[in-house]
BAPAMI-364901 format. One record per residue: residue number from 1; residue in three letters; z negated, x, y negated of N, C-alpha, C in turn. Coordinates in pm, whole numbers. Atoms other than C-alpha are relative to their C-alpha. Layout:
BAPAMI-364901
+-----+---------+--------+--------+--------+--------+--------+--------+--------+--------+--------+
| num | residuo |     nw |     nu |     nv |    caw |    cau |    cav |     cw |     cu |     cv |
+-----+---------+--------+--------+--------+--------+--------+--------+--------+--------+--------+
| NUM |     ALA |      Z |      X |      Y |      Z |      X |      Y |      Z |      X |      Y |
...
+-----+---------+--------+--------+--------+--------+--------+--------+--------+--------+--------+
END
This chain:
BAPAMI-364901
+-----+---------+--------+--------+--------+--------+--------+--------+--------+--------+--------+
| num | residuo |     nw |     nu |     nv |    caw |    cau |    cav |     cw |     cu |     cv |
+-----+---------+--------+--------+--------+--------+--------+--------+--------+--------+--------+
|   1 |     UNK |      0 |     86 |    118 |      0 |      0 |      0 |      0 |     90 |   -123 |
|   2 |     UNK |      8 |    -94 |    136 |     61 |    132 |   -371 |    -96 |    -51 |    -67 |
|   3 |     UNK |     87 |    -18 |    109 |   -168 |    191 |   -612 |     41 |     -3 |   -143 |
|   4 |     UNK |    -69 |     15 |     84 |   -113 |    129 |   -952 |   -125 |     50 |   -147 |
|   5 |     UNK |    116 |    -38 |    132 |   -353 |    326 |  -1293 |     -8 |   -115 |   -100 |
|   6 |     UNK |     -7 |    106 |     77 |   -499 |     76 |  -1530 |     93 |     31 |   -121 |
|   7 |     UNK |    -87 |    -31 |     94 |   -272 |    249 |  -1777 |    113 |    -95 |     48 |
|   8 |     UNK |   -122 |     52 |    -23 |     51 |    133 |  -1599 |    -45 |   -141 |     35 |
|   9 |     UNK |     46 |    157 |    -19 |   -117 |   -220 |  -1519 |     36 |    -73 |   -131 |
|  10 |     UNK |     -9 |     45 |    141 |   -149 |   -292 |  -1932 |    129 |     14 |    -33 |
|  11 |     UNK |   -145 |     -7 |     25 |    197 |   -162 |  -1945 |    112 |   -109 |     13 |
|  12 |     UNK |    -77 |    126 |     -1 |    343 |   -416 |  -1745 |    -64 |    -74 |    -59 |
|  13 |     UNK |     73 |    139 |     42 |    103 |   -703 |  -1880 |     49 |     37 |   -101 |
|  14 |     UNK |    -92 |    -29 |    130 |    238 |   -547 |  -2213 |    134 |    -82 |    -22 |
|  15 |     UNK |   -150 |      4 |     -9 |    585 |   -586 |  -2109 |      9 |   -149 |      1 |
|  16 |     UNK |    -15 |     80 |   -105 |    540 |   -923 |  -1907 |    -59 |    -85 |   -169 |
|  17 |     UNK |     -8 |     34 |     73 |    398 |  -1047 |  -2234 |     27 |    -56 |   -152 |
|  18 |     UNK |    -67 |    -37 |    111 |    575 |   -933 |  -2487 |    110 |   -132 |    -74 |
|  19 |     UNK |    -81 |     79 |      3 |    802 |  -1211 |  -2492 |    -88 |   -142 |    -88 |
|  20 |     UNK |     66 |     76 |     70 |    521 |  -1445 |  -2607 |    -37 |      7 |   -132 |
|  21 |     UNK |     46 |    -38 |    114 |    441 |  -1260 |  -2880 |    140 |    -66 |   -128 |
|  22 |     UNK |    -76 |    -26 |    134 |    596 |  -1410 |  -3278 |     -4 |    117 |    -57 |
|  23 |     UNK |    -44 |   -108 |     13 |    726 |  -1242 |  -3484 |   -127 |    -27 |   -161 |
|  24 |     UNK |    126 |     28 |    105 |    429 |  -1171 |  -3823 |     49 |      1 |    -90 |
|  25 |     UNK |    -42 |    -24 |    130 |    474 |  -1231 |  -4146 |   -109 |     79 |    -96 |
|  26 |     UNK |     35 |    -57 |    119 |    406 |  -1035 |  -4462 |   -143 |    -61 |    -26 |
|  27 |     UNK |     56 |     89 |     65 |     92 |  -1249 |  -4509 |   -112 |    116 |     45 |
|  28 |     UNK |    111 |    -94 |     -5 |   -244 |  -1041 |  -4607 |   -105 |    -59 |     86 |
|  29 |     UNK |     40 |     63 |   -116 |   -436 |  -1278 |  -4378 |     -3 |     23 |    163 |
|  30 |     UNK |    -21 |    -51 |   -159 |   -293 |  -1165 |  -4062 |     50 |   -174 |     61 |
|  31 |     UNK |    -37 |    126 |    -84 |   -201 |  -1586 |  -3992 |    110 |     -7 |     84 |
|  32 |     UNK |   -176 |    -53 |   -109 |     35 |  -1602 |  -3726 |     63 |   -125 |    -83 |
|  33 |     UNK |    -85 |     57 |     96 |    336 |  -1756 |  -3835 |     71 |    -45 |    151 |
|  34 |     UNK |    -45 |     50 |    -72 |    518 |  -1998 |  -3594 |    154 |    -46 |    -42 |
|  35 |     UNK |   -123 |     45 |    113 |    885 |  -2018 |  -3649 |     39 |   -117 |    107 |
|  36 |     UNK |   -138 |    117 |   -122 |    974 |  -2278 |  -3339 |     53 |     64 |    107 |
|  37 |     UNK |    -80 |    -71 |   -128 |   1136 |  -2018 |  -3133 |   -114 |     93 |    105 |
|  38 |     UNK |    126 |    -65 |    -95 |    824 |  -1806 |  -3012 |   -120 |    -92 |     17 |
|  39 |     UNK |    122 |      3 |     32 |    487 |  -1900 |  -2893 |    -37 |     40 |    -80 |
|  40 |     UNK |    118 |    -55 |    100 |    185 |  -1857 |  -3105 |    -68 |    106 |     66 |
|  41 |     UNK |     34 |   -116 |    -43 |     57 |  -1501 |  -3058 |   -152 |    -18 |    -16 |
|  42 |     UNK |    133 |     71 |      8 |   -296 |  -1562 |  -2916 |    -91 |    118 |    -85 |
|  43 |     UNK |    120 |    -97 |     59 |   -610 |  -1352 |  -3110 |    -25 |    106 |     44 |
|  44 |     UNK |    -16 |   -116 |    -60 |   -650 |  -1030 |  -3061 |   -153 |     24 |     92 |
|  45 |     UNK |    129 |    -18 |   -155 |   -995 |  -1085 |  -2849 |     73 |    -98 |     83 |
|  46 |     UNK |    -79 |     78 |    -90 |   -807 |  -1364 |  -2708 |     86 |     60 |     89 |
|  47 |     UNK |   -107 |    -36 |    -56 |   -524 |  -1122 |  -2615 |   -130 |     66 |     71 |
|  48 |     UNK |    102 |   -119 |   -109 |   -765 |   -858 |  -2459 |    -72 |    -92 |    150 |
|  49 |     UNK |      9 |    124 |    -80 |   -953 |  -1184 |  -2283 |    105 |     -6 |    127 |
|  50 |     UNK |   -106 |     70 |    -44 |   -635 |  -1320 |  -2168 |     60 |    215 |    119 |
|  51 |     UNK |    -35 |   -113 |   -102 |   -560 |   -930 |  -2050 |   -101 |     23 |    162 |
|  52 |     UNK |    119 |    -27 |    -57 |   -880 |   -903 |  -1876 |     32 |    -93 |    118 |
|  53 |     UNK |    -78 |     74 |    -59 |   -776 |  -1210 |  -1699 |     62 |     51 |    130 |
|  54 |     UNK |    -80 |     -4 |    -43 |   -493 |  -1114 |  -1590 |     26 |    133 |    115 |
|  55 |     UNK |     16 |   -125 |    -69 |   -555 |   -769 |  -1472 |    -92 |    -78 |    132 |
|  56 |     UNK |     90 |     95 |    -82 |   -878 |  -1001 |  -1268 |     90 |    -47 |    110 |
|  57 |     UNK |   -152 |    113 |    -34 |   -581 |  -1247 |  -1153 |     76 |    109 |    115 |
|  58 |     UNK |   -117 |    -12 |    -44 |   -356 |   -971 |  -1048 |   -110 |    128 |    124 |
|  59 |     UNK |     63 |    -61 |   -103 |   -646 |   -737 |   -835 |    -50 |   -112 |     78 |
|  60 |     UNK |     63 |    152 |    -88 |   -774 |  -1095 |   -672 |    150 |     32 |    115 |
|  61 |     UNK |   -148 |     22 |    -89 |   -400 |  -1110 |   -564 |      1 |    120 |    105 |
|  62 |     UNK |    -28 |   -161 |    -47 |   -384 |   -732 |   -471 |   -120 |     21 |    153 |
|  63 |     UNK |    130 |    -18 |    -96 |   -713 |   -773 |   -254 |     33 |    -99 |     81 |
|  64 |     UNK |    -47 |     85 |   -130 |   -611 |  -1102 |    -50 |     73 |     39 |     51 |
|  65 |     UNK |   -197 |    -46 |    -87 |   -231 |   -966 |     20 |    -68 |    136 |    108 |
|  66 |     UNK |     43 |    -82 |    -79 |   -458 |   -658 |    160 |    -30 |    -58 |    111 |
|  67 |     UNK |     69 |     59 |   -158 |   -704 |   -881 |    385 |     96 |    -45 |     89 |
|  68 |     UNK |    -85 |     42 |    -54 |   -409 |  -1080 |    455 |     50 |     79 |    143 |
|  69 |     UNK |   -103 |    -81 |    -61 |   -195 |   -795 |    572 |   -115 |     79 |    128 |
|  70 |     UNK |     86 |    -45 |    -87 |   -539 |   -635 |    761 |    -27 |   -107 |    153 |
|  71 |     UNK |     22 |     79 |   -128 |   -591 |   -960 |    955 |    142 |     -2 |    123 |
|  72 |     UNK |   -158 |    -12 |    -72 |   -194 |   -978 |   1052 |      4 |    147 |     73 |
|  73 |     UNK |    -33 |   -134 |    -99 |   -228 |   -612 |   1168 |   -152 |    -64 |    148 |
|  74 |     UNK |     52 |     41 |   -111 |   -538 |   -740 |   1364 |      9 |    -35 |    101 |
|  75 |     UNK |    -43 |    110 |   -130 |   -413 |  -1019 |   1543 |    110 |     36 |     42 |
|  76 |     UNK |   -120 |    -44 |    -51 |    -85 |   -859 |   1606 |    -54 |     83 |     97 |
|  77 |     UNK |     46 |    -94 |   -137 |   -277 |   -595 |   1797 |   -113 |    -63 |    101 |
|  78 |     UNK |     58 |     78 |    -90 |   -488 |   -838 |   1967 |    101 |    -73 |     81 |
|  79 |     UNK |   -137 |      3 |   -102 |   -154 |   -969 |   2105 |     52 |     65 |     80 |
|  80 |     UNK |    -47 |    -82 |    -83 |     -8 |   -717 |   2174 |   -109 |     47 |    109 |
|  81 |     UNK |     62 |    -66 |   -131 |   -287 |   -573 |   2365 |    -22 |   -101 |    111 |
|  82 |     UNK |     37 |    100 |   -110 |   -331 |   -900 |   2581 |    116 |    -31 |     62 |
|  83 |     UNK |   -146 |    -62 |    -81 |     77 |   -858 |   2623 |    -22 |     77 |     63 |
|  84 |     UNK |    -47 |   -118 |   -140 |     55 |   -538 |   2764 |   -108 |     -9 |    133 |
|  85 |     UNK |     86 |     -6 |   -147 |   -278 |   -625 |   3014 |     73 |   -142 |     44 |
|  86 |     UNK |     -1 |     91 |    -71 |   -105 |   -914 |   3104 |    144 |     22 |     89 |
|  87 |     UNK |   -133 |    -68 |    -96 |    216 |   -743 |   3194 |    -20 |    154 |     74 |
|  88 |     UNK |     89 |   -112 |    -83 |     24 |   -443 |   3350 |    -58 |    -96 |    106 |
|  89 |     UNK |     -2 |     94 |    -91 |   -126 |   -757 |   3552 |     45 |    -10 |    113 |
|  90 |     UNK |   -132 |     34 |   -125 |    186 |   -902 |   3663 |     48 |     65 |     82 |
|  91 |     UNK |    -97 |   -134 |    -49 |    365 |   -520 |   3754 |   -103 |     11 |     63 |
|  92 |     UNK |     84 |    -50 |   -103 |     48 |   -446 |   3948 |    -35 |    -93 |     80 |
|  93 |     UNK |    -10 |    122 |    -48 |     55 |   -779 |   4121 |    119 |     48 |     63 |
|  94 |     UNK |   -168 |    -58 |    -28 |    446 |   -701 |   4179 |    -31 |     87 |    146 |
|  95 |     UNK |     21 |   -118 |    -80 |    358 |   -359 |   4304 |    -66 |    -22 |    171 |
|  96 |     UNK |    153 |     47 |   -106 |     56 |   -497 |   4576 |    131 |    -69 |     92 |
|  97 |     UNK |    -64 |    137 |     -1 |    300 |   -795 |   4643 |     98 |     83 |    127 |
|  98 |     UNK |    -93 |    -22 |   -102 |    602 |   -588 |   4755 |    -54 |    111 |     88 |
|  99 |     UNK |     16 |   -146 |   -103 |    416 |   -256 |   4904 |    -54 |    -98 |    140 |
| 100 |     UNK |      5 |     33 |    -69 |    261 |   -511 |   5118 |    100 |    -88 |     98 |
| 101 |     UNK |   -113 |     31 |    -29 |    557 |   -707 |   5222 |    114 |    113 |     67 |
| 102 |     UNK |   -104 |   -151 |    -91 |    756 |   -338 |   5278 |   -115 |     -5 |    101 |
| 103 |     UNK |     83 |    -80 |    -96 |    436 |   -218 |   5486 |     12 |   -148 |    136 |
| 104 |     UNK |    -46 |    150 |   -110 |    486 |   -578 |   5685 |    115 |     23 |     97 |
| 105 |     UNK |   -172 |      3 |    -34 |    864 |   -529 |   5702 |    -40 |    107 |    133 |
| 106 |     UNK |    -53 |    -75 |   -112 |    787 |   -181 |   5872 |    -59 |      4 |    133 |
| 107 |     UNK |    130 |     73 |   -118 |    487 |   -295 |   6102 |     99 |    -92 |    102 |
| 108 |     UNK |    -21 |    137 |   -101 |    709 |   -551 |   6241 |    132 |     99 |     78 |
| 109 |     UNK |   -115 |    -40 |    -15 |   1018 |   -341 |   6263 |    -52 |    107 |    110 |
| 110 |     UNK |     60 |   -103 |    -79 |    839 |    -78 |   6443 |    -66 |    -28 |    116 |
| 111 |     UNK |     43 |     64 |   -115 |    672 |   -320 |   6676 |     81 |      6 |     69 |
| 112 |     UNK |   -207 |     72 |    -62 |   1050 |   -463 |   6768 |     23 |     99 |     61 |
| 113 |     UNK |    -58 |   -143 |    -28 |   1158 |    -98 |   6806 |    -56 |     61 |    145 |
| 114 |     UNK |     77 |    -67 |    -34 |    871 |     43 |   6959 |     32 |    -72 |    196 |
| 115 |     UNK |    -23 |     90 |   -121 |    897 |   -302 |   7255 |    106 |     43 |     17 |
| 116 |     UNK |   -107 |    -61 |    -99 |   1278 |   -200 |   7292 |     19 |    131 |     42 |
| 117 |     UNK |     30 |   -135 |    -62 |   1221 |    162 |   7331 |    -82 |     -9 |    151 |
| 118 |     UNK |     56 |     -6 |   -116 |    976 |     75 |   7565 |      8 |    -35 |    163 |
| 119 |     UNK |   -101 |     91 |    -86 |   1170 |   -162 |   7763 |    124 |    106 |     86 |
| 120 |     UNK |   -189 |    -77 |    -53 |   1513 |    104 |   7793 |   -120 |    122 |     75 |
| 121 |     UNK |     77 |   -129 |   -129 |   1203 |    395 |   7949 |     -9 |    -91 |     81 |
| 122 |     UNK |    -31 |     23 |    -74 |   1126 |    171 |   8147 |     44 |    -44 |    115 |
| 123 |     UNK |    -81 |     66 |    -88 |   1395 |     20 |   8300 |     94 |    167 |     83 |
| 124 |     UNK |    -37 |   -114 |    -75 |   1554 |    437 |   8337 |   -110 |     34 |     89 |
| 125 |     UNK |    121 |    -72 |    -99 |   1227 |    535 |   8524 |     -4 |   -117 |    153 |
| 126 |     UNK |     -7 |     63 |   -157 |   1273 |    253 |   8783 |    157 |     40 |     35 |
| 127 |     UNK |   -134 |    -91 |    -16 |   1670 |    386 |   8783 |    -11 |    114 |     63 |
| 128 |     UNK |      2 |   -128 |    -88 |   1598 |    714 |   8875 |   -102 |    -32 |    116 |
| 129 |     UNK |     83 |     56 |   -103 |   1306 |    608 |   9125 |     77 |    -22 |    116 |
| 130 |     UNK |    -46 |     80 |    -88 |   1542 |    417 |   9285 |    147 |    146 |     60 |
| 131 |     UNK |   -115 |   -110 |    -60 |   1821 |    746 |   9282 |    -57 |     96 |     55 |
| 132 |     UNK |     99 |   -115 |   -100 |   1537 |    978 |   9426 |    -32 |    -48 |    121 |
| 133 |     UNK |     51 |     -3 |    -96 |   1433 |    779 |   9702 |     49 |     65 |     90 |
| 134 |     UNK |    -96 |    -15 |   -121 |   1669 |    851 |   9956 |    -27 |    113 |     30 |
| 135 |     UNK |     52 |   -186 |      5 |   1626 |   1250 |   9889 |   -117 |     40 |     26 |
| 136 |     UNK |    158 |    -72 |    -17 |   1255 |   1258 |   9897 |    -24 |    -72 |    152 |
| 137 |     UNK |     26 |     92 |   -109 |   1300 |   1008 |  10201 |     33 |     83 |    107 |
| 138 |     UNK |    -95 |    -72 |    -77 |   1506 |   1283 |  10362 |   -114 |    155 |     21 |
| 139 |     UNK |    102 |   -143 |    -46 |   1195 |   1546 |  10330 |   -106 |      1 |    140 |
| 140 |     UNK |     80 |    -24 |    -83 |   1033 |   1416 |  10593 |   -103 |      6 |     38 |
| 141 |     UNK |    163 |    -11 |     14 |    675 |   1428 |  10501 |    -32 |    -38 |   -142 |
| 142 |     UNK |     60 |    -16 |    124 |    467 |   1371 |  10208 |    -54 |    114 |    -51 |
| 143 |     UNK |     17 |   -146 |     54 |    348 |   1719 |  10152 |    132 |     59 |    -34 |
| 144 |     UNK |   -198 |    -41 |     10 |    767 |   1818 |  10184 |    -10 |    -47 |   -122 |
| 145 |     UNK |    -26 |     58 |    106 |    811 |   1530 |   9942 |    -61 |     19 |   -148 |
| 146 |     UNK |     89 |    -71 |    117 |    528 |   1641 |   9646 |     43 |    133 |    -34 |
| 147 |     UNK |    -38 |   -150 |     47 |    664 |   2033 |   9692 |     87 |    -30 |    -72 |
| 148 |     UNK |   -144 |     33 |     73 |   1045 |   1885 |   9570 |     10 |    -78 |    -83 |
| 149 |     UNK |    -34 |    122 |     76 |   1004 |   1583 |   9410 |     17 |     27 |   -177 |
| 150 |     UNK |    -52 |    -45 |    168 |    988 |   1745 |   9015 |     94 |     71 |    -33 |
| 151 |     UNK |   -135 |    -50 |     18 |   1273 |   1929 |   9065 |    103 |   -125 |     42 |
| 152 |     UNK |    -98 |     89 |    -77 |   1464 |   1659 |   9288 |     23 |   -115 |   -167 |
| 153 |     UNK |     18 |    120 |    114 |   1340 |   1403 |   8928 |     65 |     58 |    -77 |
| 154 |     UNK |   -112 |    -45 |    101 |   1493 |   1657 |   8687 |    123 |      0 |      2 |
| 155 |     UNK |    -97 |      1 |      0 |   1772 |   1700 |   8840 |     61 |    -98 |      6 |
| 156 |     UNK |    -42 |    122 |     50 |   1859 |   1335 |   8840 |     24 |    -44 |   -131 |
| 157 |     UNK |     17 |     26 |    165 |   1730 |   1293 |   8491 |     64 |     85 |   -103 |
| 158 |     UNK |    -80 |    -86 |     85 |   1913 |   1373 |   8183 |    -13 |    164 |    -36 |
| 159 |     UNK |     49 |   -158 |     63 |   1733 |   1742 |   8137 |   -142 |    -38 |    -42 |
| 160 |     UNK |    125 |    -19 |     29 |   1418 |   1854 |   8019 |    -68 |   -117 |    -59 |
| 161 |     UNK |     35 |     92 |    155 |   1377 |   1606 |   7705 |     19 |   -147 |     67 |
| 162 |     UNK |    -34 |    135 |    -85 |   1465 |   1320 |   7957 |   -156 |    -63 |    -30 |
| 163 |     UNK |    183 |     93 |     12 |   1100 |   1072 |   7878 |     -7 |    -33 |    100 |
| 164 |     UNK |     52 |     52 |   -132 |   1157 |    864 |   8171 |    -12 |     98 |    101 |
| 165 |     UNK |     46 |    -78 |    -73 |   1226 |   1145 |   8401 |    -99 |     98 |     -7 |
| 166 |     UNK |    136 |   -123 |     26 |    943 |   1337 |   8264 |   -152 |    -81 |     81 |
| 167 |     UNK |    139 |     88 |    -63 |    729 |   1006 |   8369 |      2 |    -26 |    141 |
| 168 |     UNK |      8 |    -28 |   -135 |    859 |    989 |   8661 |    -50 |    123 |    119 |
| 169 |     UNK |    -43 |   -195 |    -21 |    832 |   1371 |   8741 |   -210 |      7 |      6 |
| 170 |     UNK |    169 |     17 |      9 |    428 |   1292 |   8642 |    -62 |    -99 |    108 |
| 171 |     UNK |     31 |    118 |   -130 |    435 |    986 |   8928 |     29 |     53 |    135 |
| 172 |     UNK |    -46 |    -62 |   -129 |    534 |   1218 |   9209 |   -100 |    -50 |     77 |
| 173 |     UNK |    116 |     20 |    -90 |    206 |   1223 |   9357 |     -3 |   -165 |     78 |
| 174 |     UNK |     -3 |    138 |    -77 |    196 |    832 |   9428 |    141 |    -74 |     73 |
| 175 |     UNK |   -192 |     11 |    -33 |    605 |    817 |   9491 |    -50 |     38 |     81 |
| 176 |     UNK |    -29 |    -36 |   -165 |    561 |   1011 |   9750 |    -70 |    -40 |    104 |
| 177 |     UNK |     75 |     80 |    -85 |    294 |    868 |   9893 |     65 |   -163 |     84 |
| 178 |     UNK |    -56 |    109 |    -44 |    454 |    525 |   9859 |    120 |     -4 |    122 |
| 179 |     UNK |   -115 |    -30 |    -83 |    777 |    659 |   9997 |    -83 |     29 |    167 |
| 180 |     UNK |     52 |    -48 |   -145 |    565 |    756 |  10338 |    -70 |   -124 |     65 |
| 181 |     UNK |     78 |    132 |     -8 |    377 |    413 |  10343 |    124 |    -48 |     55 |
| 182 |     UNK |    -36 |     80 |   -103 |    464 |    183 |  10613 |     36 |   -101 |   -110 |
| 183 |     UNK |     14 |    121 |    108 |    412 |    -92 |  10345 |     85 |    -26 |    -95 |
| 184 |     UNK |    -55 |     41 |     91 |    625 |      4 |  10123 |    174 |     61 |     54 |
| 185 |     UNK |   -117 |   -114 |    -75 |    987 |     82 |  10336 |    125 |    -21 |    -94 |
| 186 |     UNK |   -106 |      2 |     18 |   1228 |     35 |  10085 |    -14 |     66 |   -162 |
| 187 |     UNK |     -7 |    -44 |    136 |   1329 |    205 |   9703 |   -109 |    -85 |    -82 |
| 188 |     UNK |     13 |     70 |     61 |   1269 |    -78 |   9570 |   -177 |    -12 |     19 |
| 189 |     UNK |    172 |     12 |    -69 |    868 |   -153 |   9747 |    -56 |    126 |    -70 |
| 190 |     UNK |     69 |    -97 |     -3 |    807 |    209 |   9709 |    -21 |     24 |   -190 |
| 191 |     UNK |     21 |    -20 |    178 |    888 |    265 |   9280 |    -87 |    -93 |    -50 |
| 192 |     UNK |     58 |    109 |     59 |    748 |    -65 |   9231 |   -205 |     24 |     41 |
| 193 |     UNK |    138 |    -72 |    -17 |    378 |     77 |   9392 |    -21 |    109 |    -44 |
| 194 |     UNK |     29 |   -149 |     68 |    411 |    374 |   9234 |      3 |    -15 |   -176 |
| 195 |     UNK |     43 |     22 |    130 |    412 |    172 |   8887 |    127 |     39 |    -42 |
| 196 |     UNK |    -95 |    -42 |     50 |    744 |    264 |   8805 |    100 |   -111 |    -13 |
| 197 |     UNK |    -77 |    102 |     30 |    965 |    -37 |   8829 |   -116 |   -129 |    -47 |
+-----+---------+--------+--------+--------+--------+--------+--------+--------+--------+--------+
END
């Protein structure tokens, strides 16, 4: 806001009144003289008065347009600040909203996954089961069958990194057993007691 010296204040009120002022005549009296075209030029305590006034008048003005303008900065920033926590709010609402919804998405997706992964081991681990019997059937014994059977499983199975044949390859011990069991005389009897199909 500008500031303004009581010098340049009287200046304008000078100026701003100047226009009121007649024009004086010659008269040793000092009477104002009214020709019709000007006001009457008020008394010279009158004028000072009437300045006093006006200067009054025009800091009254100068001091509301301040509060004014103080409250408007107020409440503007009381807005605004209840804008931005209320859209800090919403975006952290948002945020919650979708991380939980993604973390959902991948929970479920990973379930799905996890069941068909689990499903394709194993359905290969009763596959190979079923392509080993015959070979470990052909050892002759169950001690025979336990010496060969993790080589006989690899070499069926895709290689090292093979999962199912790795689980299978870990089921020897009861394979072969099954495979020797009366109970269980066929591929199919024997993987299926050995937990594999």
């Amino acid at each position: 806001m500008k500031y303004f010296s009581a010098a340049t204040i009287f200046l304008v009120f000078l100026a701003q009144e100047s226009t009121s002022f007649s024009l004086r005549g010659g008269k040793k009296d000092n009477q104002e003289q009214d020709s019709g075209i000007f006001p009457t030029v008020p008394q010279p305590a009158r004028s000072l008065g009437t300045f006093t006034d006006w200067v009054k008048g025009t800091a009254q003005d100068v001091s509301d347009a301040a509060k004014k303008g103080t409250q408007d900065v107020v409440d503007a920033t009381k807005n605004g600040t209840q804008d931005a926590i209320d859209a800090t709010k919403t975006g952290t609402q948002d945020v919650i909203d979708t991380t939980k919804t993604g973390a959902q998405d991948v929970a479920d997706w990973t379930k799905k996954e996890s069941g068909n992964v689990s499903g394709v081991v194993k359905k290969e681990e009763c596959n190979i089961c079923k392509d080993v019997y015959n070979e470990l059937k052909d050892e002759g014994s169950e001690p025979a069958c336990d010496a060969v059977c993790g080589v006989v499983v690899e070499a069926v199975g895709a290689g090292p990194e093979d999962v199912a044949a790795d689980i299978v390859a870990a089921a020897c011990v009861p394979l072969c057993a099954a495979i020797y069991d009366s109970a269980t005389p066929s591929a199919s009897s024997a993987c299926k007691a050995a937990t594999l199909c």
